[in-house]
C-alpha positions as CSV (number, residue, x, y, z in Angstrom):
1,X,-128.7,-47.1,317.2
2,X,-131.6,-46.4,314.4
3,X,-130.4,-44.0,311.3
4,X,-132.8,-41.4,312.8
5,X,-131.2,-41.4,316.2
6,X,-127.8,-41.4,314.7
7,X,-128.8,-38.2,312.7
8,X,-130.7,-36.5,315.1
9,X,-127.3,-36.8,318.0
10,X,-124.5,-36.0,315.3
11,X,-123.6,-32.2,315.4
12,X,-124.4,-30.5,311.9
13,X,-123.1,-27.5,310.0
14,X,-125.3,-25.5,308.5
15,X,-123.9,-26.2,304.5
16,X,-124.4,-29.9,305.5
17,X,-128.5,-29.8,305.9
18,X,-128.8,-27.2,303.2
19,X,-126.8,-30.0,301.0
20,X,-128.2,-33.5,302.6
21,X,-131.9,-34.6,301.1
22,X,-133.2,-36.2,304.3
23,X,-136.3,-38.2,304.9
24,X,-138.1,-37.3,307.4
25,X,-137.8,-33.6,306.8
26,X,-135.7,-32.0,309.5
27,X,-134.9,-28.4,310.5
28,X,-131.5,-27.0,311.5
29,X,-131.0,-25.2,315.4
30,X,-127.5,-24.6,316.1
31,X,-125.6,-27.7,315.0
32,X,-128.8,-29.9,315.7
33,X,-131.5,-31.1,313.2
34,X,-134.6,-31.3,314.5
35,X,-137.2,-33.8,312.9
36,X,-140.2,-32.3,311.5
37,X,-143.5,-34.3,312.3
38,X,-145.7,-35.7,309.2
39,X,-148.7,-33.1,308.5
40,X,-152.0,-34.5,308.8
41,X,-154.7,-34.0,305.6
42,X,-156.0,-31.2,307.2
43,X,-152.8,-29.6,307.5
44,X,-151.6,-30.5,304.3
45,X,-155.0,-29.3,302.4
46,X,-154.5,-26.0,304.1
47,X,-150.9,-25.2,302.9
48,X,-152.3,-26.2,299.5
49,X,-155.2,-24.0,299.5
50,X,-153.1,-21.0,300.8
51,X,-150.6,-21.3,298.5
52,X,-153.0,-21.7,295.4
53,X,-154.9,-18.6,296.8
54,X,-151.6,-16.3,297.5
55,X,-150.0,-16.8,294.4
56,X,-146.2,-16.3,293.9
57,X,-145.2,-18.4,297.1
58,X,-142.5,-20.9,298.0
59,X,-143.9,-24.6,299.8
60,X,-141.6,-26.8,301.9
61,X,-138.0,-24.6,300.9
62,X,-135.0,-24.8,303.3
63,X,-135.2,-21.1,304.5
64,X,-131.9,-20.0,306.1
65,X,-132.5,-17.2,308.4
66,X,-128.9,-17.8,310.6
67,X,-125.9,-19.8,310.3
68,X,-127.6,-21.3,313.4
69,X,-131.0,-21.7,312.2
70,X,-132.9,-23.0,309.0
71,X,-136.4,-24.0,309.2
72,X,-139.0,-26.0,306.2
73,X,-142.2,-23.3,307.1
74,X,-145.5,-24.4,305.1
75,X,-145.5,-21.4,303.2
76,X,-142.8,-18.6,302.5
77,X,-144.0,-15.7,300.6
78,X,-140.5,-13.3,298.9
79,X,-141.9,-10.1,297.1
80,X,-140.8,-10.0,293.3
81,X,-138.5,-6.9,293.5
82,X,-136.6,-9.2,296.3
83,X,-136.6,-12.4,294.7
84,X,-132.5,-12.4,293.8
85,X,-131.7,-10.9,297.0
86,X,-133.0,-14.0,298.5
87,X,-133.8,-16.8,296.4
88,X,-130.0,-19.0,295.7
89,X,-130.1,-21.5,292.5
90,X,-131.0,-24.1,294.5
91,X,-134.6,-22.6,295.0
92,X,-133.6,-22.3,298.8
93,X,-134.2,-19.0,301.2
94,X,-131.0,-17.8,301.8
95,X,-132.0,-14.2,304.1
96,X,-135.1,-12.8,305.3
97,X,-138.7,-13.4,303.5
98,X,-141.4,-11.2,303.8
99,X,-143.7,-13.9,305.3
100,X,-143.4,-17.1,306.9
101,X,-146.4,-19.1,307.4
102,X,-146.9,-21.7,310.1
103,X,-150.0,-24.2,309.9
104,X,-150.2,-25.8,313.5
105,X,-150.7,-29.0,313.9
106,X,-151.6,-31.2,316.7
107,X,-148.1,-31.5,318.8
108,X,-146.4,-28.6,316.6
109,X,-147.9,-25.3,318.7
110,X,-145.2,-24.7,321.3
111,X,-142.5,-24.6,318.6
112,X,-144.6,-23.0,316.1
113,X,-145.9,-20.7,318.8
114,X,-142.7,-20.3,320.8
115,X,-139.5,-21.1,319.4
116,X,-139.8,-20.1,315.9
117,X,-141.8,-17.3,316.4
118,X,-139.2,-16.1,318.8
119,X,-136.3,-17.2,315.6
120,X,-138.3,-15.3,313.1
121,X,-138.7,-12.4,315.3
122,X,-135.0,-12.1,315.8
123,X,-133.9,-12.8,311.9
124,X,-136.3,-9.7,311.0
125,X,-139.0,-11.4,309.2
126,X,-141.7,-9.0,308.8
127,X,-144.6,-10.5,309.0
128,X,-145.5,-14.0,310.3
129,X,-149.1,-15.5,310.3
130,X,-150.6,-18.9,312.2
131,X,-153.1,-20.9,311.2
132,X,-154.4,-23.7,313.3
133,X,-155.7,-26.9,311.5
134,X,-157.5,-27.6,314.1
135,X,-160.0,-24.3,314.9
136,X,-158.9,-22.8,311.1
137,X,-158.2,-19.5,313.0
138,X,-155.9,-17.0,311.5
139,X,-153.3,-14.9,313.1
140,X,-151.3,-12.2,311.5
141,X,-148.3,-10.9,313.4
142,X,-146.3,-7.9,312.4
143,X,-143.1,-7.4,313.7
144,X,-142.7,-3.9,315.3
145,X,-139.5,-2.4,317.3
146,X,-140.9,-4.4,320.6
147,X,-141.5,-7.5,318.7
148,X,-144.3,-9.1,317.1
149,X,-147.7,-7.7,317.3
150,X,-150.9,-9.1,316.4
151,X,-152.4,-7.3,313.3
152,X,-155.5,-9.6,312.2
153,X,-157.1,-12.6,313.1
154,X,-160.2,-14.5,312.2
155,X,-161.9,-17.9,313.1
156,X,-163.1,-20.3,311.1
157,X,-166.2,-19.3,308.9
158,X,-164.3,-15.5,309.1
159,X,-162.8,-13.8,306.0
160,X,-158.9,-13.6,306.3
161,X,-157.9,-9.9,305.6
162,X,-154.1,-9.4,306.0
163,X,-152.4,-6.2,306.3
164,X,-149.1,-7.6,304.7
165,X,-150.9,-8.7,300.9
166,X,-153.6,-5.7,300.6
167,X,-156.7,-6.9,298.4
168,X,-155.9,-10.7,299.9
169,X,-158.9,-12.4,301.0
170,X,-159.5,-15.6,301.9
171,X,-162.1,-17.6,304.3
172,X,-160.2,-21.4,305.1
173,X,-163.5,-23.1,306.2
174,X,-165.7,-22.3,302.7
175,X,-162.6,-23.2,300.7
176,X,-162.2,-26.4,302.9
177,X,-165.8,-27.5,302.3
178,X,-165.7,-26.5,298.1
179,X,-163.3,-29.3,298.6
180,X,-164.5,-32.2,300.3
């Protein structure tokens, strides 16, 4: 049995993956880690550019949002005034952020779409957006008392307005093409 296959069937705690460096990256869903698929350029240029734009935001952290579930998103966004509610001194997520973002990638939109959004609907986190690297549309969901709904969107070539960072602005495509 490969090392991957042996991780991937061993049952995990939660402590464990906060405290193992692993390559590939994996995520944590009750007692299983799940591997996390290499980003493409695209993908990766993305995350970049979003985080560069947003400002004070977290790439590639361990987020614990259960003792059942810890996810890597692309991008986690904790307000200042929460920061050591949230933040341990390992730099990891230990509670609720106040926005996870997902870039979808080419065989990551069911669980993107699906199961996390389902995970970070029932850990509380406020607002959760989706960008996919493929069509460079933006989706901002808010969660509500019946669950998520959908606040903004725009497609590629669109200005990106979010309700959750007022004043935020950003069209992916034109930032894209600066950098090619």
């Amino acid at each position: 049995m490969m090392a991957n296959e042996a991780i991937e069937k061993r049952e995990w705690t939660l402590e464990e993956w906060l405290n193992t460096e692993l390559e590939p990256l994996y995520e944590f869903e009750d007692g299983r880690l799940i591997p996390m698929a290499a980003p493409t350029k695209q993908h990766q240029d993305i995350v970049l550019l979003m985080g560069y734009e947003m400002g004070t935001v977290v790439m590639g952290v361990d987020v614990v949002l259960s003792p059942h579930r810890g996810y890597i998103p692309d991008l986690v966004f904790v307000r200042r005034e929460r920061e050591a509610e949230v933040l341990d001194p390992r730099g990891k997520v230990i509670g609720i952020p106040d926005l996870v973002v997902e870039v979808i990638s080419p065989g990551g939109y069911v669980r993107d779409t699906v199961r996390k959004l389902r995970t970070y609907q029932e850990a509380g986190v406020p607002w959760y957006w989706l960008i996919d690297a493929e069509t460079l549309t933006v989706q901002e969901l808010q969660l509500m008392p019946e669950g998520y709904l959908l606040r903004t969107v725009a497609g590629a070539g669109e200005a990106f307005r979010p309700a959750a960072l007022p004043g935020f602005e950003i069209n992916l495509q034109a930032l894209l093409e600066e950098g090619n």
